[in-house]
C-alpha positions as CSV (number, residue, x, y, z in Angstrom):
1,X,80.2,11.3,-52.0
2,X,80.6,7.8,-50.7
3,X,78.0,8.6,-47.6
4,X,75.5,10.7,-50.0
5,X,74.9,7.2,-51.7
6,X,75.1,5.2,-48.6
7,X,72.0,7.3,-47.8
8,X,70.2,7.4,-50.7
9,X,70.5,3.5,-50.4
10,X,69.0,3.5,-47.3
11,X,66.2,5.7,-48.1
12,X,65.2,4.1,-51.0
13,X,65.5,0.5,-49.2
14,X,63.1,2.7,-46.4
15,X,60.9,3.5,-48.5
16,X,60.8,0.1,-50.6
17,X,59.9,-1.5,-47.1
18,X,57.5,0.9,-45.7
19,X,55.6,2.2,-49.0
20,X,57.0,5.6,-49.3
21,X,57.9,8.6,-47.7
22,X,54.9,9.5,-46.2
23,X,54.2,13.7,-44.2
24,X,52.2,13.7,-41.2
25,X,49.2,15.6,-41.5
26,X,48.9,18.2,-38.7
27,X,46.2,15.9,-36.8
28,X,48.5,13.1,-36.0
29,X,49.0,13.4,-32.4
30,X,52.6,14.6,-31.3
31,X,53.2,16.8,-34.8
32,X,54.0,20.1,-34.3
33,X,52.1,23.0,-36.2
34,X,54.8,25.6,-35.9
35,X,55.9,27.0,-39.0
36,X,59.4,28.0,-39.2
37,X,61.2,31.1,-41.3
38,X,63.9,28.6,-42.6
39,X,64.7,24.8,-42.5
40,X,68.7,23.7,-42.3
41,X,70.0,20.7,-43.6
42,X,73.2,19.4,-41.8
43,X,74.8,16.6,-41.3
44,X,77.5,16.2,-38.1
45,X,79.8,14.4,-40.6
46,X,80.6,17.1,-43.4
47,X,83.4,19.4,-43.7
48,X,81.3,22.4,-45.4
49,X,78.5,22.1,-42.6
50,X,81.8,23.1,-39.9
51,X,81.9,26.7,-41.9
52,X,77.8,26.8,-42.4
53,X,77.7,26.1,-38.2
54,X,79.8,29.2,-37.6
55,X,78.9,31.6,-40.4
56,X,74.9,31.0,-40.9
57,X,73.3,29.7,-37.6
58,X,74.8,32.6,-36.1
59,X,73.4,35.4,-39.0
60,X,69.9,33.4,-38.6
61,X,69.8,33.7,-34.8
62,X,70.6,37.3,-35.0
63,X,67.5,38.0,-37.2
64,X,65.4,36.3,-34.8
65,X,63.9,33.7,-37.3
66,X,62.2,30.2,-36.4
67,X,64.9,27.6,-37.7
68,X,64.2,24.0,-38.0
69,X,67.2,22.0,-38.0
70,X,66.9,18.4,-39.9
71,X,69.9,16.6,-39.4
72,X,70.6,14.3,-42.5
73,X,72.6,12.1,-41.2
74,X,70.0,10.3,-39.7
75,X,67.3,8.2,-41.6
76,X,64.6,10.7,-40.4
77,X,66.3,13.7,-41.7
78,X,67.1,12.1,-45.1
79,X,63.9,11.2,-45.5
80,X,62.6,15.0,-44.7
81,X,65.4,16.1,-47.1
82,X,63.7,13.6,-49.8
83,X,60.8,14.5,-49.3
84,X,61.4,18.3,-49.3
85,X,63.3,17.7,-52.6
86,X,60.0,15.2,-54.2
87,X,57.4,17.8,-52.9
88,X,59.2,20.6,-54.8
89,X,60.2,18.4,-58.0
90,X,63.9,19.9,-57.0
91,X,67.2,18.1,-58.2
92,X,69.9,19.3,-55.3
93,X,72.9,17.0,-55.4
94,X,74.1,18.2,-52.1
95,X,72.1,17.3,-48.8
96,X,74.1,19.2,-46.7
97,X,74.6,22.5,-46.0
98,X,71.5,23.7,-47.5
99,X,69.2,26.4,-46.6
100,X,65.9,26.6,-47.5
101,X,64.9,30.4,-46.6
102,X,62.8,32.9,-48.6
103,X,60.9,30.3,-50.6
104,X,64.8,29.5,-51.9
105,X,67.2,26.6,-51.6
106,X,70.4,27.5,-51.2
107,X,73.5,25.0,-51.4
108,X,76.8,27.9,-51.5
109,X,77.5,29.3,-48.6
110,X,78.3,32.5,-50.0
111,X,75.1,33.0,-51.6
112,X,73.5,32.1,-48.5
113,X,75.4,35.2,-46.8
114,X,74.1,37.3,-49.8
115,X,70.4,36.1,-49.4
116,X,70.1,36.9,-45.6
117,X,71.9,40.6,-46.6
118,X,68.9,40.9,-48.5
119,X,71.0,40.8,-51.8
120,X,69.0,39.8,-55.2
121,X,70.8,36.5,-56.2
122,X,70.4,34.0,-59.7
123,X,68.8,31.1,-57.5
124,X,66.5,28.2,-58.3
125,X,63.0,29.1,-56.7
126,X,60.8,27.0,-55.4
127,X,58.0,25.2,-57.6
128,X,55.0,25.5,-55.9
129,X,53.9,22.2,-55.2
């Protein structure tokens, strides 16, 4: 919990210093246009992201989808989670593990096994934003 608000402090002092969390637009030069079937959020640091390594990357490889990782702990990859979580007016109180697959966030691990099974599962959808 400690390191969730050590980040959150950071971001905000980020964004108090450089006006905001800003998104790239696909013309700035060095942006990638690929799309992906599914972002992770990890950080190197947390306990449940050990489990999420060696139970979900592995299920995602095996169906073949485009996965960008964002690595939270890291003041990039809080910001992407930040902004992820503005653009979608979404209130996740845990950065990492999450999935974001299926137009779905998922934060349990075992829903995330049920949602790449293909299982119908009680989640929070996406606004579309």
């Amino acid at each position: 919990m400690i390191r969730f608000v050590e980040l959150l402090v950071v971001a905000f002092t980020a964004t108090l210093l450089f006006g905001g969390i800003g998104c790239q637009s696909e013309t700035d030069p060095g942006v990638s246009n690929e799309t992906f079937d599914a972002i992770v959020f990890i950080d190197p640091y947390c306990p449940k992201c050990e489990r999420f390594k060696a139970e979900i990357l592995p299920l995602l490889d095996e169906m073949e989808l485009r996965v960008e990782t964002v690595d939270v702990s890291t003041d990039e990859g809080v910001n992407r989670f930040l902004a992820l979580a503005d653009s979608r007016d979404l209130e996740i109180k845990q950065m990492a593990p999450l999935l974001v697959f299926d137009d779905r966030v998922f934060t349990d691990i075992e829903e995330m096994h049920r949602a790449l099974r293909g299982e119908e599962l009680p989640v929070h959808p996406l606004p579309s934003g």
